[in-house]
N, C-alpha and C positions, 0 to 999 in steps of 0.2 A: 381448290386442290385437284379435281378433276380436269378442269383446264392445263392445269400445268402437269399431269401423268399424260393428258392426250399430249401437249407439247412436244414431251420426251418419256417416250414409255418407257424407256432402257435405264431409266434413273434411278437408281437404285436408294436415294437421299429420298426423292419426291416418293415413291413407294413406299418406302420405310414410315414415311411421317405421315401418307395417307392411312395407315393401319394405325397410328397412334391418335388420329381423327376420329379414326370408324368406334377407337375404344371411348374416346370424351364421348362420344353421339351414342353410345351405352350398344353400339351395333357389332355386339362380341365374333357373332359366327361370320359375317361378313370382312372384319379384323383377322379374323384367323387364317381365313380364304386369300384375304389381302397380302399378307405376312408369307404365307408359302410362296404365294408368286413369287415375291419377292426371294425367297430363298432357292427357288427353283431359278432363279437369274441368275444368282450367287451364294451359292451355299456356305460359303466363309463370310458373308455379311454380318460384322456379328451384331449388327443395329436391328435385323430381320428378326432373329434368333428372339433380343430382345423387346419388338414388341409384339411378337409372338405368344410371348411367357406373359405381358399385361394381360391380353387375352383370357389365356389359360386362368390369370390368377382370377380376374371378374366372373370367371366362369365356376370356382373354386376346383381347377384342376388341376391340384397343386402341384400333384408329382408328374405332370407333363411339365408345366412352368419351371419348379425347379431344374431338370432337365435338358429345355433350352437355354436357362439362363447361365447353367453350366459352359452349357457350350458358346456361350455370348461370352462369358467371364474370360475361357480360353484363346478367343481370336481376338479379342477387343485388348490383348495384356492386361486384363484387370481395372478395366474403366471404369470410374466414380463410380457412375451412373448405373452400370449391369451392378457392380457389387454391391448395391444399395439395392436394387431389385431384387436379387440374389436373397438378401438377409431377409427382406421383406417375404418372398416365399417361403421360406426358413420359417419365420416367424406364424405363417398362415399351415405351415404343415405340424405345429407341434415341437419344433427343430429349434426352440427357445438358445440353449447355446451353440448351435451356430451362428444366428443372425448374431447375437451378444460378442462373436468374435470378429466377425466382419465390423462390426460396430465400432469395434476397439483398434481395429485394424484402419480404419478410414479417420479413426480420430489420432492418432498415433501418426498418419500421415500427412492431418493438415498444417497447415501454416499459413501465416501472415499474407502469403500471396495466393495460397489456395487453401481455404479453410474446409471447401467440401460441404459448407454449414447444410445446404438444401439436402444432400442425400444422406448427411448424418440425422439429421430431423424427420426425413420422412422413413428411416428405420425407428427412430423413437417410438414415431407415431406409430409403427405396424406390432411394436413390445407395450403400445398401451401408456404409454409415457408422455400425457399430453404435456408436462409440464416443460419437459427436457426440450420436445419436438417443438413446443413455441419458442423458448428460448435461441436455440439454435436458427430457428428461423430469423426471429429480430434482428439473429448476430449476420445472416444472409442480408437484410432488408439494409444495414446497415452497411455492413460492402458493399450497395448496389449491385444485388444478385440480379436475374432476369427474371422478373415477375412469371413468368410464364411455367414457370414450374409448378404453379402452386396450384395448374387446371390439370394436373397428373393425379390419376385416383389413388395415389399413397397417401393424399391426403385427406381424402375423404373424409377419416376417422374424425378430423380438426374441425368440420366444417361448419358444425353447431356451435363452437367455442368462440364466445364471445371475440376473443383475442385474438383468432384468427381471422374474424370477419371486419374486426378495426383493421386490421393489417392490411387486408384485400381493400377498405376501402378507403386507408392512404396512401396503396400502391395506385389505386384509380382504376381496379380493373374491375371495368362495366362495359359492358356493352356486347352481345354477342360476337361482333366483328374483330372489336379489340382482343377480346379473349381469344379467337382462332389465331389473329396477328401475332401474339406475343407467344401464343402454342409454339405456331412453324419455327419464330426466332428462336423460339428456346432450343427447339428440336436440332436445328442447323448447329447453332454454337458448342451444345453436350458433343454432336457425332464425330465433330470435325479433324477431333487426334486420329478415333476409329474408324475412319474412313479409309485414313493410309494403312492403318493396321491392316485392315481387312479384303484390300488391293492389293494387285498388281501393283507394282511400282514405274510403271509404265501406264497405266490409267490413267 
C-alpha cells in the first residue's frame, strides 16, 4: 500500500484505505495522522472523515468518532457503510437508541438486491447481539458478500465465536496476504458510490 501512495500520492482512495491498514495493523495514532492528511487533500472526502472515526473509535474517543462520522454520513448521502459506523459509535458512547434507529433504518432499506447484511451485522455486533450479527452475516455469506469485511474491527466482538471462526474458515480467509488483498477489494468496492458523492464532478 506504500507502493501505491508513493505511485500517486494525490489519491485520495489509496490514502483513505492506507488509514484503514494502519487501523487492522492495531497503529491507531499513525491511522489518525494518516486520515488527516488525507482530509487536508480533501476535506469533503467523506471516506477520510470515515476512517478517521475507526481510529477514534479503537482509541475509545467516542465523541471525536461520532463527530466525524456525522460529518462522513452528510457528504457520503448516507452511505451503508458510514451509517453503520455511525450506529456502532452510537452504541460505544451509550447512545443505545440511536444506533437501534439506524438499525431499523438500514434494515427497512434492504432488499433482495442490496440487503446491507454486513453493516446491519456489524451494528448487531456493536448492541451485543451476537446471535442477530451472525445471522445476518450467513445471510451476507450467502449473497456472496466480500469477505473482506469481516477484517474491519466492528467485528472484533465475533471473533471468539465459534460460528464466526467456521464462517472465516469456509470463506478461506488465511493467510496474511490474502487478508490485506480482500481488505483493499473490499475497501474499493463500499467507496465507489462515495467517491462521486464527495467530488468534483469533473474529477
Amino acid at each position: 500500500m506504500r507502493k501505491a501512495e508513493n505511485l500517486d500520492p494525490l489519491s485520495l482512495i489509496i490514502n483513505s484505505d492506507l488509514a484503514e491498514l494502519l487501523v487492522l495493523a492495531h497503529s491507531y495514532d499513525e491511522a489518525i495522522q494518516q486520515s488527516r492528511k488525507t482530509i487536508e487533500m480533501d476535506p469533503n472526502f467523506a471516506f477520510a472523515h470515515n476512517q478517521l472515526a475507526q481510529a477514534y473509535l479503537q482509541k475509545h474517543m467516542y465523541d471525536e468518532a461520532v463527530a466525524e462520522l456525522q460529518k462522513a454520513a452528510q457528504l457520503s448521502g448516507g452511505s451503508p457503510t458510514v451509517m453503520a459506523n455511525l450506529a456502532r459509535a452510537y452504541a460505544a458512547s451509550g447512545m443505545r437508541g440511536e444506533a437501534v434507529k439506524l438499525l431499523n433504518d438500514l434494515k427497512k432499506g434492504s432488499s433482495p438486491v442490496s440487503s446491507h447484511a454486513s453493516e446491519i451485522a456489524v451494528i448487531y455486533a456493536a448492541l451485543g447481539d451476537r446471535d442477530q450479527a451472525m445471522n445476518w452475516l450467513e445471510k451476507g455469506y450467502e449473497e456472496r458478500f466480500n469477505p473482506g469485511v469481516l477484517l474491519r474491527p466492528g467485528f472484533d466482538p465475533l471473533r471468539s465465536d465459534p460460528r464466526f471462526q467456521n464462517l472465516v474458515h469456509r470463506i478461506g480467509l488465511l493467510g496474511r496476504d490474502l487478508l490485506s488483498l480482500c481488505c483493499y477489494q473490499s475497501f474499493l468496492f463500499d467507496r465507489f458510490d462515495c467517491l462521486h458523492a464527495a467530488s468534483p464532478p469533473n474529477s
